[in-house]
Each structure stands twice: as C-alpha cells, then as structure tokens.
N, C-alpha and C positions, 0 to 999 in steps of 0.2 A: 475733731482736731484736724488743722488741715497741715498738711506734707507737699512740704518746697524742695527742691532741687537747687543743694547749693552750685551755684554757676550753671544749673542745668543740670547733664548727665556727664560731670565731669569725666568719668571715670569709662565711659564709652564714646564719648565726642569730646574735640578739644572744646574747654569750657569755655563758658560767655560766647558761646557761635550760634546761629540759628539750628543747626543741628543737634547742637547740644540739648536745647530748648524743646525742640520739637520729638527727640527720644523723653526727655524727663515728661511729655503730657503723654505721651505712647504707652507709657507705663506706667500710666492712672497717678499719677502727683496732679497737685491740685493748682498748681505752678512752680513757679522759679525765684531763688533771688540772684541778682546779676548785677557788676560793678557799674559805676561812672567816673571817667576821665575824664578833663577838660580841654579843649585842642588849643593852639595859639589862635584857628579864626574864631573862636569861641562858639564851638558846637559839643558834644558828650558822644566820646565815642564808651561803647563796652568793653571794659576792660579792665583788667585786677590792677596792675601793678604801676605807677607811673613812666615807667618804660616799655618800649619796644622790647623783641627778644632780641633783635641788634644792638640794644643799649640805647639807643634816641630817645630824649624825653618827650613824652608825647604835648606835651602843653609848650613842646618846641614847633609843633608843627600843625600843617593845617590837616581836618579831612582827609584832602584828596589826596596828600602826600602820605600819609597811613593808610590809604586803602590801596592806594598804587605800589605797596609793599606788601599789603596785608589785605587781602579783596575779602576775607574770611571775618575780619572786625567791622562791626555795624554800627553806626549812629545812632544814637535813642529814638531820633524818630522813625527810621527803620524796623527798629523794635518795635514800637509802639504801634504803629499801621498793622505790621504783621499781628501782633497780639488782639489787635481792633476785629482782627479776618475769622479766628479762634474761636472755640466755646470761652462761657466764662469760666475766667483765670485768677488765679491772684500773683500778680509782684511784686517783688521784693527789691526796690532800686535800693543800691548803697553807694550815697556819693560818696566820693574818696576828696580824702583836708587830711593829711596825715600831716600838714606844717603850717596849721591854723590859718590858711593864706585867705584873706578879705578879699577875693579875686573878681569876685562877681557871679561864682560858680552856682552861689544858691538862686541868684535871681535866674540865670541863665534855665536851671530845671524849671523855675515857675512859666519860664515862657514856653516853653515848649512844652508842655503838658498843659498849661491852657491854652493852646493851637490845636493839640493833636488829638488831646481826647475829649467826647464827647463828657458832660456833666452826669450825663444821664447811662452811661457805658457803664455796664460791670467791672470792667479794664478799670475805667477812676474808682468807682466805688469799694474797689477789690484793695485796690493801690497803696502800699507801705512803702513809704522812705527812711530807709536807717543811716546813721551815720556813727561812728566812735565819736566825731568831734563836737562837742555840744553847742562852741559856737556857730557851726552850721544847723544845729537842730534850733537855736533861740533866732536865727537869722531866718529861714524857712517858715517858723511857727508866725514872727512877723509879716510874711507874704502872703500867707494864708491861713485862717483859723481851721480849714474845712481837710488838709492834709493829717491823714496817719501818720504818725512823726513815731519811729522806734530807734532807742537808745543801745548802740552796740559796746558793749566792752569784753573783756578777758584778752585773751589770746596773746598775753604779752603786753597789753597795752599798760600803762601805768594803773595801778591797783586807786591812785589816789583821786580818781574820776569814776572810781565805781558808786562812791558816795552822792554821787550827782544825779544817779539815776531815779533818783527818790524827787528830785527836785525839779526838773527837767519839765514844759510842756509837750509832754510825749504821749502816745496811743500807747505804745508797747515798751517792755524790755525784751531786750535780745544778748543773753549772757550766752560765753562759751560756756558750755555742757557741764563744763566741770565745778563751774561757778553753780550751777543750778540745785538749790536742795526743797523741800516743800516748806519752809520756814521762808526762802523768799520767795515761793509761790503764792503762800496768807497774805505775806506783807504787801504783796501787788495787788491781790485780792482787794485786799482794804481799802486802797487805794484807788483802786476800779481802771488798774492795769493790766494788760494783757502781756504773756510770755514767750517767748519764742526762743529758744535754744537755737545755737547753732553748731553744726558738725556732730550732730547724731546719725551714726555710723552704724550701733549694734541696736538688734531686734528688742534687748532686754531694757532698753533705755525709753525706744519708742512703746514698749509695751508698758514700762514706766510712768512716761509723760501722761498716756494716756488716761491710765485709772485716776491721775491727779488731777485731771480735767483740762489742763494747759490749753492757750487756744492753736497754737500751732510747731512744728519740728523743723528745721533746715538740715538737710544733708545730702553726702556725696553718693550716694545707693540708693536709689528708686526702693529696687527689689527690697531691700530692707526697711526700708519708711513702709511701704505696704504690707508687708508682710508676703512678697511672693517669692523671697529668695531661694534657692535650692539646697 
C-alpha cells in the first residue's frame, strides 16, 4: 500500500512548498498529492485554494506576479524537474474546476507533462491525476488514453456525483475516508479500480486500509501513515 503526504508534510512545512515535499520523503512516504491553480499567463502554480492569502485570485494574475509575493509557491514545472532529481516517487496532481470552467486548464497539464517528463521516468509511470470535477476527468481522458485519471469526491462536495464514480474513465477512486467501507472496496474491485482514501489521519484506519488490501492512503501525518508515530 503506498502512503501520500496530503500537500506534503502539511502539518510541519507550509503545504504545497518544496519543503513540505521533501519532509514527507524524509519520512519514508512514498510521495505527495499536491494542488493545481491556473494563472492568467496560463502556467499551474501549487496551490490549494483559488486565492492568494491576500485575497487575489490567482487566475488574476501571472507567475511572476505570485512569486514576487509568494517566492515559497512553485510552478508544476518546478515541481516536476525537482521530482525528475528524486528517488522514485509517486504523485498525486489535483487539478482544481471547482466552477466547471472549459478554460483550457486540462489541455494546459497535457502540455506540460508531456515537455517535462520523460515516458520512460518513474515520476510519469508513478503519475495520478484526481480531480472532483468529472468534466475535467472526461476532458483529460480525451488527451490521453495513457494518464491515471482518479475520481475525487466527499468532503462536502455534492453527494449527487458520487454516483459518477462508477462511470467515470478513471484508474482510481479517491473517496474522503469516511465515505470509504469494504463493500465499495468489492465494488471497485470488480470493476478493476483502485482506492485511495483521503485524510487518513489515525493509525487504526491505515492499519485498516491495509489488511483490505487498498492500493494506497492520503494523509496529513507522515509518522502515522507509517507507523512511526510516538
């Protein structure tokens, strides 16, 4: 079972930083999943939320006016070279459509991932893209048949897209934790989908997932995904 580092090591670096990233491999995670924003010059900086912490919406502005505020937030291809430098890893991108926008955003990931990474790189082969939105998952899966496409829902999102997950040209489902029971472990099973939880937190849940076989955990505790907490 492999154990992600949601945003990294959120909970010891600010998340989504390369710092963040590089504690969650320090303590044997097997990588990270970590956001995508889209900028106005249309590049993907790392980043949760569609805002700045000042309130500017980031799809206001370019790169270099977000780093020259924020030197700490990295462009995916940044990510992605440093990730290239690494042992193998595995990622977990999640583009962010939280307002269905046709923007261009999906094509924008295909380009740059096929610039930056090599075909033949663990970094690609490792490579999951989630998204909540499905029409970015059916928009992506059109770009390429060869991407791990995982379907994120829970967390508040509308319950009436959970039903999509069955349907979806997807590698993975990615339910929040609580959504998760081994009745739709079978059903993915069947189905010859993979599971990935996200924000597992306590030891009793990772020791859980485990014995049910799942192929991987997302959470904000290193030390508790591996079992080294004190």
């Amino acid at each position: 079972m492999i154990r992600l580092g949601h945003r990294g090591s959120p909970r010891a670096f600010p998340e989504n930083t390369l710092a963040s990233f590089r504690d969650a491999l320090e303590r044997g995670l097997d990588g990270f999943e970590t956001d995508l924003q889209p900028t106005q010059d249309e590049r993907l900086v790392i980043h949760h939320d569609e805002h700045l912490p000042d309130g500017k919406r980031i799809s206001a502005l370019s790169l270099k006016e977000i780093q020259s505020q924020y030197p700490e937030l990295i462009s995916l291809e940044e990510l992605l070279e440093w990730a290239l430098s690494q042992r193998e890893i595995t990622i977990n991108l999640e583009l962010k459509n939280s307002h269905n926008a046709n923007d261009g955003r999906e094509k924008l990931l295909h380009t740059v991932l096929e610039r930056v990474l090599p075909e033949s790189h663990g970094v690609r082969q490792n490579l999951i893209i989630s998204c909540f939105n499905p029409l970015s998952i059916w928009r992506l899966s059109r770009l390429s048949s060869s991407y791990r496409l995982g379907f994120l829902y829970g967390g508040g999102g509308p319950t009436s897209l959970h039903a999509l997950a069955w349907m979806l040209p997807v590698y993975s489902l990615h339910p929040h934790y609580s959504l998760l029971s081994f009745d739709v472990i079978e059903r993915a099973r069947r189905k010859n989908l993979e599971v990935i939880p996200w924000t597992v937190n306590e030891r009793i849940l990772v020791e859980r997932y485990e014995r049910w076989g799942i192929y991987g955990v997302i959470g904000d505790l290193p030390d508790v995904l591996t079992g080294q907490e004190t």
